[in-house]
C-alpha positions in Angstrom: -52.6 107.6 0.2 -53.9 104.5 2.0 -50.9 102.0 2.4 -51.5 98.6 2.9 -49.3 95.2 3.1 -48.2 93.5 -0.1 -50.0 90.3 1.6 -52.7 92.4 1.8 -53.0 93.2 -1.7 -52.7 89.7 -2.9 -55.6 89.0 -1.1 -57.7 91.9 -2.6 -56.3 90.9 -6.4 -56.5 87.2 -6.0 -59.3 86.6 -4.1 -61.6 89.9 -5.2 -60.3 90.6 -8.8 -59.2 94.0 -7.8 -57.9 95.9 -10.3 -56.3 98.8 -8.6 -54.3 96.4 -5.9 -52.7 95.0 -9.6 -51.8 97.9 -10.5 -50.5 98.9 -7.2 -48.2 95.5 -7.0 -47.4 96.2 -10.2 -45.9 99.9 -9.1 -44.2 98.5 -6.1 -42.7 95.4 -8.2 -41.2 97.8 -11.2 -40.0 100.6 -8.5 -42.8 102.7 -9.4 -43.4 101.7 -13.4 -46.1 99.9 -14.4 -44.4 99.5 -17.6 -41.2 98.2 -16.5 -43.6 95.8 -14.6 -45.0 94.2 -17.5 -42.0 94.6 -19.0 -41.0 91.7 -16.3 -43.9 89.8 -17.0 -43.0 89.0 -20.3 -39.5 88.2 -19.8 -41.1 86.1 -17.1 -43.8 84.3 -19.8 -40.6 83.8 -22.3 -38.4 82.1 -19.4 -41.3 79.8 -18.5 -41.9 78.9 -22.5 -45.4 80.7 -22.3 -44.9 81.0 -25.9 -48.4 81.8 -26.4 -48.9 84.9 -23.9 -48.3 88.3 -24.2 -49.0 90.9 -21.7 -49.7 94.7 -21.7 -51.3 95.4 -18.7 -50.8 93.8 -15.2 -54.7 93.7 -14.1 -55.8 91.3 -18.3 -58.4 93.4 -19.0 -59.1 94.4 -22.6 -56.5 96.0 -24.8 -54.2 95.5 -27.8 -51.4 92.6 -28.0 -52.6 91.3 -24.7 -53.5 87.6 -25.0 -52.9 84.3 -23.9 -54.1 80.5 -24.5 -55.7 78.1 -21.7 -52.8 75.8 -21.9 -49.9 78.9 -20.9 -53.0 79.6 -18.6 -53.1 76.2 -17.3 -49.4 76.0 -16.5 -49.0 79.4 -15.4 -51.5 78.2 -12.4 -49.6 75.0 -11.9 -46.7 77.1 -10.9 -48.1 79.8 -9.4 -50.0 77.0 -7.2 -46.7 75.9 -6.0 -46.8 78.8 -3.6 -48.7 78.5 -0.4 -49.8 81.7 -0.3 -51.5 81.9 -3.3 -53.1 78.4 -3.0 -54.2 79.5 0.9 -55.6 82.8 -1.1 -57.4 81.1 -4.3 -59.1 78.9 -2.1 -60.7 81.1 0.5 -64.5 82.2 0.2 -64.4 85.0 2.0 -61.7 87.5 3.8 -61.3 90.5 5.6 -58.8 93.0 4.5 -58.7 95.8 7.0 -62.3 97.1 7.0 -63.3 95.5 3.9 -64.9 92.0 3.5 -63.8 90.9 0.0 -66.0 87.4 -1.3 -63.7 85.4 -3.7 -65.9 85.3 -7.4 -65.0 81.9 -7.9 -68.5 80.5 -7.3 -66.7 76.3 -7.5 -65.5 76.9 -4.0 -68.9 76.3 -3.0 -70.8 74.2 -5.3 -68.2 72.0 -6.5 -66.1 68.7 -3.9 -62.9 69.2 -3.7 -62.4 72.3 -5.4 -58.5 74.7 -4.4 -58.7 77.5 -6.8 -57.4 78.7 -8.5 -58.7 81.9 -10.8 -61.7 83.4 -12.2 -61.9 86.6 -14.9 -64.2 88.0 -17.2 -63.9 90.6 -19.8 -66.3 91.7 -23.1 -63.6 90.2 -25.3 -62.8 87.9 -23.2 -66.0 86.5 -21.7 -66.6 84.3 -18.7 -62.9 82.7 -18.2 -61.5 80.6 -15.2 -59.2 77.6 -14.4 -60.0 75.5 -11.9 -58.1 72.8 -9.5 -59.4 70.2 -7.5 -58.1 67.2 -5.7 -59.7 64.4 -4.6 -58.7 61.2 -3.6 -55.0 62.1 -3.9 -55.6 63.5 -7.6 -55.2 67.1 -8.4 -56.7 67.9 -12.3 -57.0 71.2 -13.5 -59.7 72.7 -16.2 -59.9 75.6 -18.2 -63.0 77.3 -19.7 -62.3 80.2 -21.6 -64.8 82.9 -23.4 -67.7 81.1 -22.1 -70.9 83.9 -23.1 -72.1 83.9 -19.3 -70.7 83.4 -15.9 -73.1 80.0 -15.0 -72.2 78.3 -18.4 -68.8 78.6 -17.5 -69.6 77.1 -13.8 -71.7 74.2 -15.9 -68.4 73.5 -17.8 -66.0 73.6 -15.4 -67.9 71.4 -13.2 -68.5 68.8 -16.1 -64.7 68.8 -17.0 -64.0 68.1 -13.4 -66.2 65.4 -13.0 -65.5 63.5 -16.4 -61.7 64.0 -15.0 -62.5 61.9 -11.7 -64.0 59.6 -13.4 -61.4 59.1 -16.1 -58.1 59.5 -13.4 -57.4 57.4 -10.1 -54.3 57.8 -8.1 -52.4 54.2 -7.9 -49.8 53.2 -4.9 -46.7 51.9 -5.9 -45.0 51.7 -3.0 -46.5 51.8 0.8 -44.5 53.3 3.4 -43.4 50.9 6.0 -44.3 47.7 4.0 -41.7 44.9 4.1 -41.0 44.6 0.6 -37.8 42.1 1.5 -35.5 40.3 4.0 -31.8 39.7 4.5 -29.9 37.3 6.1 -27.9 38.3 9.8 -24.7 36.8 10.0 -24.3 34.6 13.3 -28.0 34.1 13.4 -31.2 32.0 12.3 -33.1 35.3 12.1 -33.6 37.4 8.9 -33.5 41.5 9.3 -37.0 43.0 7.3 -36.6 45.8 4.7 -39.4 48.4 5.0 -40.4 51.3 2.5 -38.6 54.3 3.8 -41.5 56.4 2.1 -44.3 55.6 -0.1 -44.9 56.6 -3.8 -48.1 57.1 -5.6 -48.8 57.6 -9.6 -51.9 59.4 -11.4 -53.3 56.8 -14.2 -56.0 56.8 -16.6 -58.4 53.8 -16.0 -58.7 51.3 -18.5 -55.6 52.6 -20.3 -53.5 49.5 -19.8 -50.8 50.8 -17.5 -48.3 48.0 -16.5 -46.6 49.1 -13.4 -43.4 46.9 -12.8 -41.8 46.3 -9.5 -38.2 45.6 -8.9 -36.3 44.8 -5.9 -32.8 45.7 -5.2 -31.3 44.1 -1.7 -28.4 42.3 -0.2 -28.7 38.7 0.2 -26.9 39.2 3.8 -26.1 42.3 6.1 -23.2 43.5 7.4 -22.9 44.5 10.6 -24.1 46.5 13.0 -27.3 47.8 11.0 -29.1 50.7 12.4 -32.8 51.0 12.2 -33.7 53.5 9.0 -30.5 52.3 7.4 -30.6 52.3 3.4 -29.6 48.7 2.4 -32.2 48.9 -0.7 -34.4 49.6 -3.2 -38.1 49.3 -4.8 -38.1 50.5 -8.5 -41.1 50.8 -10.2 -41.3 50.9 -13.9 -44.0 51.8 -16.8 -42.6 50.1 -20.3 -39.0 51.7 -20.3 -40.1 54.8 -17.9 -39.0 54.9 -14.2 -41.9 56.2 -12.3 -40.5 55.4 -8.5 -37.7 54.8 -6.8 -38.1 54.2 -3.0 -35.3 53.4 -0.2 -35.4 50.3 2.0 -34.6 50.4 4.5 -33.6 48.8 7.9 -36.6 47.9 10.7 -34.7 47.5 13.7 -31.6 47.7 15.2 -28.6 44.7 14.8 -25.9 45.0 17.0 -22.6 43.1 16.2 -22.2 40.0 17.9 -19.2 39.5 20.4 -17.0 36.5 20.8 -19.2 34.4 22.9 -22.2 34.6 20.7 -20.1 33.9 17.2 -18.4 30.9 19.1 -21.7 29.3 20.4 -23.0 29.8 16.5 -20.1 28.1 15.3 -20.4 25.0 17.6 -24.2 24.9 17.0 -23.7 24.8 13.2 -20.8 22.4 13.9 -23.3 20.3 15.9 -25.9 20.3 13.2 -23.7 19.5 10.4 -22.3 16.5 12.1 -25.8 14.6 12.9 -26.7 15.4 8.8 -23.3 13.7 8.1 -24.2 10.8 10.7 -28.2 10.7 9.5 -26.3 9.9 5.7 -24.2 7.4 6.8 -26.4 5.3 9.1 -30.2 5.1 7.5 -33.0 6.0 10.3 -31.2 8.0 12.5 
């Protein structure tokens, strides 16, 4: 009869393992049938091409026709991940659910740099199962160890994938935010207006693969005006082979107000000026 919040009971399943709060999402989730719940799990695995998992239970522990792989297991945390809630859950060590203290069984969180979850499980057919995420450096990898025979052969593995990751993987920057990447003429005026990265862009590479990244530069030759500072006049587009990997807007750095009569005539008569003593420097040698 004890009733407690569905947050509540995220916590307790993701961060615990616990069985019965599965089963009691489950309940909730399929208006008081489990079975109808799994029966939405699986439409849910089939609509996210999980073409290798099958559920018949909502807690994974043993039974018949229940199985998956560790790549459906691999995206299935990618996407689940997406949801700040879950990766503020997977990633906490330790929490209190009314007056219970629940300690999360993913022993990573505190051996391993880096580490933001995601889930851990062990069953007798199963074994000693998990698949991790960690980020450093900008990079997020994930590894999956499944049916490992013991819980700190699992951790060795993990922690080995994870690190030969790193050292395979390095985030690159394509494109930094608010670096001039071009300039454009302002009409009625010496002065050239700067194009900035509106934002930047970054791309995960393998090291010593031979990645090529190409940059090209789309922008006007001359403004037209006024130009307001953050305006789009451009772009950076970045390129691996035939593969777009960025495209970034440039924009305006400043402000450009449109010039009024005064200004245009006293441009004209300056470029009038400076045309006629070219023309007179040709015509009479030395001057």
């Amino acid at each position: 009869g004890e009733q407690l919040r569905v947050r509540e009971l995220l916590a307790a399943a993701l961060v615990q393992s616990a069985n019965d709060a599965a089963f009691a999402l489950a309940a909730h989730v399929g208006d008081g049938s489990v079975s109808r719940f799994v029966g939405l799990m699986n439409a849910e695995a089939a609509e996210l091409g999980l073409e290798d998992t099958r559920y018949t239970r909502p807690d994974g522990l043993d039974t018949r026709r229940h199985y998956s792989t560790a790549e459906d297991t691999f995206r299935l945390a990618r996407l689940a991940m997406q949801q700040p809630l879950v990766r503020k859950l997977v990633r906490t060590r330790t929490i209190r659910v009314r007056n219970r203290t629940f300690r999360n069984w993913n022993d990573l969180l505190w051996t391993f740099d880096g580490l933001i979850g995601v889930k851990t499980g062990h069953t007798d057919d199963a074994g000693w199962a998990e698949v991790a995420a960690a980020r450093r450096g900008g990079t997020t990898l994930y590894a999956v160890v499944l049916g490992s025979p013991t819980r700190a052969g699992r951790n060795a593995d993990l922690t080995k994938l994870l690190e030969w990751g790193f050292d395979q993987y390095a985030r690159f920057s394509l494109v930094r935010e608010g670096e001039r990447y071009a300039t454009a003429a302002i009409p009625f005026s010496e002065e050239r207006v700067e194009l900035v990265a509106a934002e930047g862009a970054s791309q995960v590479v393998r090291l010593g693969s031979g990645t090529r990244f190409v940059e090209r530069i789309v922008a006007p030759m001359t403004v037209e005006l006024p130009v307001r500072r953050g305006q789009k006049l451009g772009e950076v587009v970045v390129t691996d082979g035939e593969h777009e990997v960025a495209r970034v807007d440039l924009v305006a750095a400043r402000d450009i107000e449109e010039p009024g009569f005064g200004e245009r005539a006293g441009w004209y008569a300056d470029r009038a000026l400076d045309e006629a003593g070219s023309m007179l420097s040709a015509v009479v040698p030395g001057i």
